[in-house]
C-alpha positions in Angstrom: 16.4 -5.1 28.2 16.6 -7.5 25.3 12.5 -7.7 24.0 13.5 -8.6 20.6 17.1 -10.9 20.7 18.0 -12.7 18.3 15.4 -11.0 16.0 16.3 -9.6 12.5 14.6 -6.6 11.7 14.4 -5.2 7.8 13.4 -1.3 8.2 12.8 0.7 5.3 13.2 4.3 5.1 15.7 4.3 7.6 18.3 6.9 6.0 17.6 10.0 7.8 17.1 11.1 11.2 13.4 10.2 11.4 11.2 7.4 12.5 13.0 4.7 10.5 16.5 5.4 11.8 15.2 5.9 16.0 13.5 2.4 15.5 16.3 0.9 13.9 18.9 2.0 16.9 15.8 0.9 19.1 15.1 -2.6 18.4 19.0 -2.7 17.8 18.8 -2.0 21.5 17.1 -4.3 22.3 18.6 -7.3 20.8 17.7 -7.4 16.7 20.2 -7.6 13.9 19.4 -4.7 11.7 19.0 -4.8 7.6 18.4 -0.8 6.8 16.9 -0.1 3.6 16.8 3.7 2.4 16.8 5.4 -1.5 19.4 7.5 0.0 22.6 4.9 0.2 24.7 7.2 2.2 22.1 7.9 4.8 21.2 3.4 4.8 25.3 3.4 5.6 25.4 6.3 8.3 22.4 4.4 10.1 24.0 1.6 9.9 27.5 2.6 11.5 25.6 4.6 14.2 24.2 0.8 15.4 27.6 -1.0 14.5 29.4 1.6 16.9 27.2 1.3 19.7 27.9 -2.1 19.8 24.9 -3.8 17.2 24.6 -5.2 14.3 23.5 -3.9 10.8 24.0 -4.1 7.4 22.7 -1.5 5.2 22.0 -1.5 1.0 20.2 1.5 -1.2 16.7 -0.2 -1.5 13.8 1.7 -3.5 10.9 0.2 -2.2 8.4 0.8 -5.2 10.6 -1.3 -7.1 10.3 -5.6 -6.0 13.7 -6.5 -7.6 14.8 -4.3 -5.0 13.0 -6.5 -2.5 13.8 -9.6 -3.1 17.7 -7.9 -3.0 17.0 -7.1 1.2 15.8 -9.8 1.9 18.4 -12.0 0.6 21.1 -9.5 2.3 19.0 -10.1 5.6 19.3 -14.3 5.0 23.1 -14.5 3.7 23.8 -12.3 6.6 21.9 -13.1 9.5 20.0 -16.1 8.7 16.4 -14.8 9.3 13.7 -12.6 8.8 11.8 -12.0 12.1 10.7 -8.3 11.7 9.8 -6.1 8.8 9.2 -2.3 9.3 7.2 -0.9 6.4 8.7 2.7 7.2 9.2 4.1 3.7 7.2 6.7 2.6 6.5 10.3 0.7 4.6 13.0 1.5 3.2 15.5 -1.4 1.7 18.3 1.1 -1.0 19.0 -1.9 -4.9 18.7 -1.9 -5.5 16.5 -4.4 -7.2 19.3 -7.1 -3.0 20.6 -7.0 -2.1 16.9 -6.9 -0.7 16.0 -10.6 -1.4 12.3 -12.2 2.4 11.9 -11.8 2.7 12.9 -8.1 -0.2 11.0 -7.3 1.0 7.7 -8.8 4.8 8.4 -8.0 3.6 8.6 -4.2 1.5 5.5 -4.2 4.2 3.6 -5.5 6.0 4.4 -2.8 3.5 4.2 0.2 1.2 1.4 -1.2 3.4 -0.9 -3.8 6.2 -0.7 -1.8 4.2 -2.2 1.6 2.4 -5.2 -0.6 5.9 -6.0 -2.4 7.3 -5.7 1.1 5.1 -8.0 2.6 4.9 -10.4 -0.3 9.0 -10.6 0.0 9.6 -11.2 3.8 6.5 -13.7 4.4 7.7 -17.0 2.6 11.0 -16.5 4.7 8.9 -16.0 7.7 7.1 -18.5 6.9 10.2 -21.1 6.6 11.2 -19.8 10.4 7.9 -20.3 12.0 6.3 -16.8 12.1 7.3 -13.1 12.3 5.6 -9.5 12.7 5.1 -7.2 10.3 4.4 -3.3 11.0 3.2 -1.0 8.5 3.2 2.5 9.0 0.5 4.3 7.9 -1.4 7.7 9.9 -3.7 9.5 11.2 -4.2 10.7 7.6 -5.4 7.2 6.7 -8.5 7.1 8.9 -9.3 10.6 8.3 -9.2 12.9 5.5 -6.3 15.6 5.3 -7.2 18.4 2.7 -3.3 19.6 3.0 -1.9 16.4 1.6 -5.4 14.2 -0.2 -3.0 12.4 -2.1 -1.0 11.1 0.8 -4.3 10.7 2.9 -5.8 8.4 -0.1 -2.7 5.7 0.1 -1.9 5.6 4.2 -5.5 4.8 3.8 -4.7 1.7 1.2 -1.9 0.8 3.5 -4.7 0.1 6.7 -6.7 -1.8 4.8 -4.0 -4.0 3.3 -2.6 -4.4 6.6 -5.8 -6.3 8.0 -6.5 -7.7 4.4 -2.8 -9.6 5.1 -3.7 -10.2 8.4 -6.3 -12.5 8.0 -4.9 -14.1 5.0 -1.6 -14.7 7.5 -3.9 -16.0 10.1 -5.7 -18.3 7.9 -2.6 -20.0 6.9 -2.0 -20.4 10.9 1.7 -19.2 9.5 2.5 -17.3 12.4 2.9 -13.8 11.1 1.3 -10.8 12.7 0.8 -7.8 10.7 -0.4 -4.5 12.3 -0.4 -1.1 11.5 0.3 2.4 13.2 -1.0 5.8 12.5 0.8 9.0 13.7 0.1 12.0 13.7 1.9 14.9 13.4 5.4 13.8 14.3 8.5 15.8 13.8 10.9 14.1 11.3 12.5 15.3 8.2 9.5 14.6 5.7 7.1 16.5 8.1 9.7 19.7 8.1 9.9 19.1 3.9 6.5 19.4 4.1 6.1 22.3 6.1 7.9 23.8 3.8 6.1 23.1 0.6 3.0 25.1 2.5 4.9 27.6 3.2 7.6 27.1 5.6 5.5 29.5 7.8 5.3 29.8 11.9 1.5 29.9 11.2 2.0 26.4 9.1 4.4 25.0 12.1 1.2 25.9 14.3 -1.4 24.1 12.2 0.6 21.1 12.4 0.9 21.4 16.2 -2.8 22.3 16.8 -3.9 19.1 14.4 -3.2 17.5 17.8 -4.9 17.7 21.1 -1.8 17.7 22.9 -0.9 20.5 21.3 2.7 19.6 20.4 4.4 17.5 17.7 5.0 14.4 18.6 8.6 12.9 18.5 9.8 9.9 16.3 11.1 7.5 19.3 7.1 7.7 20.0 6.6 5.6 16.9 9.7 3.5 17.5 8.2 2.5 20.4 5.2 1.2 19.5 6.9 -0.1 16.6 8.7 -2.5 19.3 5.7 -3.3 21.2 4.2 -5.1 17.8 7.3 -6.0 16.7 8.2 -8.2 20.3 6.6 -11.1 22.1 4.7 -9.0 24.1 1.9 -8.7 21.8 1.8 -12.5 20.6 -1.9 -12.1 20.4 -2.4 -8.7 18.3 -2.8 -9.1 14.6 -4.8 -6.9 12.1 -4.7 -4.0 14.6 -4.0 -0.2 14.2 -2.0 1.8 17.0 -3.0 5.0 16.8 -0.1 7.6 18.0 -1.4 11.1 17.6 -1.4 13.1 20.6 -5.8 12.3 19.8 -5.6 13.8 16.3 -8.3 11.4 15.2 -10.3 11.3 18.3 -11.4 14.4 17.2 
């Protein structure tokens, strides 16, 4: 299948083997030109030259997202080589497993820099070239955590809850200027990637800890990052023209608790 050919995709936080780097072979897939964006260079670059040798194409730079010189750096790498920006994946993201009485002023502001800054200077960077090409989706990844409160991690609860607000807040503002752009946001829940087993860790690294985070969920399993990636496709392809200012909830019903 080919739902999103010709498309050029900018996905941040694509470096490791986690939601960012399954959606970028995903919509590679399926047609886009990748632009991976990741702090860690080497892990942009392995992303990267996993798509080029299955036959896509990518182009990869070291991109801190909390930072807008940065920014406007991918986006120009995504226009000098590929001529558009169609798709922007607002992956990027840290997770301080800390209530928020254990959370320090530093950790608090270093993660909203990264979870909150970087998805308004992401959005304010990719829209005037979406703009130019007639429209273009957005998808900003927030969580379960943002519509409910997480004692384990308050801090990270607090911005993923900044990032579905700002998502809608965009959303209309796009829609008002009939520019074309979509801009939705998902929630998972628990789902197994690299930051989640970091995580773990800084609560314990326990098997009891490995079971909370499985029984925050229904189903009763973590979920797997090609879950996201797929509905990171659905909002990012044709298919859902008419959804704007929406959150897709991916949880195995952690918040329908």
């Amino acid at each position: 299948m080919a739902r999103v050919a010709g498309k050029v995709a900018i996905i941040t936080g694509a470096g490791s083997s986690g939601m960012g780097r399954v959606t970028a072979q995903l919509l590679a897939r399926e047609g886009a030109s990748l632009v991976v964006g990741d702090i860690n260079e080497a892990g942009a670059q392995e992303t990267a030259k996993l798509i080029q040798d299955a036959g896509g194409q990518a182009v990869a730079m070291r991109q801190d997202v909390s930072n807008e010189d940065d920014w406007a750096a991918i986006v120009k790498l995504a226009l000098d080589t590929f001529g558009s920006v169609d798709i922007l994946d607002n992956n990027a993201a840290m997770f301080i497993a800390k209530p928020l009485m254990e959370t320090s002023t530093d950790e608090f502001r270093r993660q909203n820099a990264v979870n909150v800054d970087g998805v308004f200077f992401g959005m304010k960077a990719v829209i005037p070239a979406m703009e130019r090409a007639g429209g273009g989706a957005i998808i900003n990844i927030s969580s379960g955590a943002g519509i409910v409160g997480f004692p384990a991690a308050g801090g990270y609860s607090c911005s993923k809850g900044a990032v579905r607000l700002i998502t809608k807040a965009m959303a209309l503002e796009c829609a008002q200027r009939k520019n074309g752009v979509r801009v939705n946001s998902i929630h998972p829940g628990p789902i197994l990637t690299p930051m989640l087993e970091q995580g773990m860790e800084d609560l314990g690294g326990t098997a009891q800890v490995r079971t909370m985070f499985e029984q925050l969920a229904p189903m009763g399993h973590l979920g797997e990052p090609l879950d996201i990636a797929n509905g990171v496709l659905y909002l990012a392809c044709d298919e859902s023209k008419y959804v704007t200012g929406a959150e897709l909830v991916i949880d195995g019903g952690f918040v329908a608790q």
